[in-house]
C-alpha positions as CSV (number, residue, x, y, z in Angstrom):
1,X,-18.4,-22.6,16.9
2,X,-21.4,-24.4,15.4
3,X,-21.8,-27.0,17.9
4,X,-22.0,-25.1,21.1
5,X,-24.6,-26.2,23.5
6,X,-24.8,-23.4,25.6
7,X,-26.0,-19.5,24.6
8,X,-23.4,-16.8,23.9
9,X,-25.3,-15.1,27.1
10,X,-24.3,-17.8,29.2
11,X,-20.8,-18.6,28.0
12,X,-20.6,-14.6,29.1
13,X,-21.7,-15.5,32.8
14,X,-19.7,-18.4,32.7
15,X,-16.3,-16.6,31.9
16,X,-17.2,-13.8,34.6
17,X,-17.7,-16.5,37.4
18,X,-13.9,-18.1,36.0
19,X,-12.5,-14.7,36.4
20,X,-13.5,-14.7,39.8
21,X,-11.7,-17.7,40.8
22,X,-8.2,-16.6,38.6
23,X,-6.4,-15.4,42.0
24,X,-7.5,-18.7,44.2
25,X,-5.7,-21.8,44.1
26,X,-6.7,-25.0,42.3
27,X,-7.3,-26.1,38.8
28,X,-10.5,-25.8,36.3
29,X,-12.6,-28.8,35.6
30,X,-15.8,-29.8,33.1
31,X,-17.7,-32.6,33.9
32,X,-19.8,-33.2,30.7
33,X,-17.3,-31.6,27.7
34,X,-19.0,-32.8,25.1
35,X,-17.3,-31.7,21.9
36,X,-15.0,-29.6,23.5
37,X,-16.3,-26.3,22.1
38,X,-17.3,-24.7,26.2
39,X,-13.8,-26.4,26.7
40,X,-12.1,-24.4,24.3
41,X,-13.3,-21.3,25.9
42,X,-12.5,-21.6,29.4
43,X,-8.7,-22.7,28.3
44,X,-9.1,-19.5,26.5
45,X,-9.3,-17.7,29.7
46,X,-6.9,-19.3,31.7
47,X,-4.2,-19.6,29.2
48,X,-1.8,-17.1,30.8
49,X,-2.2,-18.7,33.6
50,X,0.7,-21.4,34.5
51,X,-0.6,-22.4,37.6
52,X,-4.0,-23.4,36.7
53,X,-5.0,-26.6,34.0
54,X,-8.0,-27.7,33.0
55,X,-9.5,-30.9,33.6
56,X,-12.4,-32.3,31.2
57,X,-14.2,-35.1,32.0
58,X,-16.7,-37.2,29.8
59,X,-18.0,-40.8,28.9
60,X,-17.5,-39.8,25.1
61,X,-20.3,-42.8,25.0
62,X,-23.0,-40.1,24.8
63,X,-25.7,-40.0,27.5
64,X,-26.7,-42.6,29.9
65,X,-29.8,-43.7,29.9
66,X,-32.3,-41.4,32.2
67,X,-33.9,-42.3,35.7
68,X,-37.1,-41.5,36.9
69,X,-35.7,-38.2,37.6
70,X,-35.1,-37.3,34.4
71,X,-38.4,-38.0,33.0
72,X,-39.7,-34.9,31.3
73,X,-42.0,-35.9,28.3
74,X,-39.6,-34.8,26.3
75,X,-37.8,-37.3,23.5
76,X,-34.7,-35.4,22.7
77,X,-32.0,-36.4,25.2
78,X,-32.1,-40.0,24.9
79,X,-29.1,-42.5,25.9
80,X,-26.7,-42.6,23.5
81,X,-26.9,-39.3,22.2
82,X,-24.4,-36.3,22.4
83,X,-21.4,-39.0,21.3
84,X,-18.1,-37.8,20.8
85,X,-14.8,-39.0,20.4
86,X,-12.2,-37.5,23.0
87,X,-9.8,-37.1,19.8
88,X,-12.7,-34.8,18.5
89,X,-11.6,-32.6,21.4
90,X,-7.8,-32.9,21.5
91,X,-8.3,-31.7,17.5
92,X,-10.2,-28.4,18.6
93,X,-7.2,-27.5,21.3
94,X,-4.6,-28.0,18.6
95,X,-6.4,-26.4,15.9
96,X,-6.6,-23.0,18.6
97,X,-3.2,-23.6,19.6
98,X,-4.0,-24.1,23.0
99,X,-2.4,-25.8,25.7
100,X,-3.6,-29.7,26.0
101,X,-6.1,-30.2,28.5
102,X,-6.0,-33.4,30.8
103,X,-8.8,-35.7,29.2
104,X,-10.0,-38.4,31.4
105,X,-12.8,-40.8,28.9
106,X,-14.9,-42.2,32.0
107,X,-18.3,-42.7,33.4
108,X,-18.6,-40.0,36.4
109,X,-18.8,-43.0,38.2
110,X,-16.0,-44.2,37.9
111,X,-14.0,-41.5,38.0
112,X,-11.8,-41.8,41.1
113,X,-9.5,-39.3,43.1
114,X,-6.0,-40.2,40.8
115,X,-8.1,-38.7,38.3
116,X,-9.0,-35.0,39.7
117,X,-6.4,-32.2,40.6
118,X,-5.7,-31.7,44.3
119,X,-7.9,-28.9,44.3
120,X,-10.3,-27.0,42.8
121,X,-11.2,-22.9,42.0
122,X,-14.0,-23.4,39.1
123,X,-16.7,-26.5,38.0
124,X,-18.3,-26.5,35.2
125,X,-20.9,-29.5,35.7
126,X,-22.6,-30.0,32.3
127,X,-24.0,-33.9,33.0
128,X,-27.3,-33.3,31.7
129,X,-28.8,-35.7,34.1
130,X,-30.1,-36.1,37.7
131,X,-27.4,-39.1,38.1
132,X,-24.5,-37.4,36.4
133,X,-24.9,-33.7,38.5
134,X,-25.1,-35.8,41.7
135,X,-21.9,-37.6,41.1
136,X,-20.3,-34.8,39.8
137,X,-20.9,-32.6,42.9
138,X,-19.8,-36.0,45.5
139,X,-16.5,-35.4,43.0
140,X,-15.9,-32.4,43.4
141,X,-17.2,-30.8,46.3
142,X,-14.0,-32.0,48.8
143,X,-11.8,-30.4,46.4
144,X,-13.8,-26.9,46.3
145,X,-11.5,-23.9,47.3
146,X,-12.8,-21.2,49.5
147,X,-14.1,-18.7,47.3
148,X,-14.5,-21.3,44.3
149,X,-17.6,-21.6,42.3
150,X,-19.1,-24.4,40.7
151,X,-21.7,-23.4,37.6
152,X,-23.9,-25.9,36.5
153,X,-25.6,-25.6,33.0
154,X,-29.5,-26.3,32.7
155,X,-30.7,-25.5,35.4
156,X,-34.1,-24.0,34.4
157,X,-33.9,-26.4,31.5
158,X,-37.8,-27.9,31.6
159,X,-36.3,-31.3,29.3
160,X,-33.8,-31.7,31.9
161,X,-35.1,-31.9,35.5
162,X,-33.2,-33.9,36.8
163,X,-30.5,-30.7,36.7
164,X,-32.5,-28.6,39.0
165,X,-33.6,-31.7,41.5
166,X,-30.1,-32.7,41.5
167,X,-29.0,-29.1,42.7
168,X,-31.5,-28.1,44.8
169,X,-30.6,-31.4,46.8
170,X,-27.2,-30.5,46.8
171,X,-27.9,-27.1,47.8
172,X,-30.1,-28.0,51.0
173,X,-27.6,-30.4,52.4
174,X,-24.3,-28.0,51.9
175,X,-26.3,-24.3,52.1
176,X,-24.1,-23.2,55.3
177,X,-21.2,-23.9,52.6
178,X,-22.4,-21.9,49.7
179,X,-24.4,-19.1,48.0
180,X,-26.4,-20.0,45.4
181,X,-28.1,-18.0,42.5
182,X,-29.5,-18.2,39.3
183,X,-28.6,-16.9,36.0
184,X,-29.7,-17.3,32.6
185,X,-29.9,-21.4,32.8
186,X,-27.3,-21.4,34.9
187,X,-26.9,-22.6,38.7
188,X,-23.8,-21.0,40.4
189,X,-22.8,-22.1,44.1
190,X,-19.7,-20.2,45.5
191,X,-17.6,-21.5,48.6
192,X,-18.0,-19.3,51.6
């Protein structure tokens, strides 16, 4: 897929972590799907798998605009871009057969509980920005299944700061909950 925003290398972790979580209850979400194409993939993997759905979550408005933690000198990643319709995304399911995901179009912010599962075995949090990774993880993190893992793309992304701050906080304030590691880009926190 042409549009993917994340390395093969990484799609490869990602897809190892999901298989990890394929025995534990709860359901699969993306904060930050974008075009759908990571999407695609993790339906992919859990498409034998009846008693898990997956959950995508975006503004399709593109990006916010950044805060001061998000500053990096950089000029790609400005607010507005990365805008996508949530149609563009229902297309790519039906055109690889695959089972509809639940599409919820909404600021993080105002994403509220009627919109997540009940629980939760794997996070992909893909917000770009300091803002959007915070609220993603105050989502989230009460829904976490023992065992479950959250990955969270750029990481070790120098444009994207924010990311890593937005972790790290995370991180310090829950580390008696998780394990954390690093690979590729990629942040991964697994529930004790």
């Amino acid at each position: 897929m042409k549009d993917l925003q994340i390395s093969s290398q990484e799609l490869n972790v990602l897809l190892k972590e999901l298989e990890k979580t394929t025995k534990l209850p709860g359901d699969v979400v993306e904060f930050g799907c974008y075009a759908g194409d990571t999407s695609v993939v993790l339906a992919e993997a859990i498409k034998n798998d009846t008693s898990k759905w997956l959950y995508l979550y975006d503004s399709f408005e593109g990006l916010p605009a950044k805060t001061e933690e998000d500053q990096s000198g950089s000029g790609r990643f400005e607010e507005g871009a990365l805008k996508v319709s949530p149609e563009t995304v229902a297309r790519k399911f039906k055109k690889y057969n695959l089972p509809d995901p639940v599409i919820t179009k909404k600021w993080f912010d105002q994403i509220d509980s009627s919109d997540l599962p009940n629980q939760i075995a794997f996070a992909l949090l893909d917000g770009d920005f300091y803002q959007s990774i915070k609220i993603s993880f105050q989502k989230i993190e009460p829904l976490m299944v023992d065992g479950g893992i959250i990955a969270i793309h750029d990481y070790r992304n120098s444009e994207l700061p924010g990311v890593a701050r937005a972790v790290n906080e995370f991180f310090e304030a829950h580390s008696d909950e998780y394990d954390f590691r690093l690979v590729e880009t990629l942040a991964i926190l697994e529930r004790k």
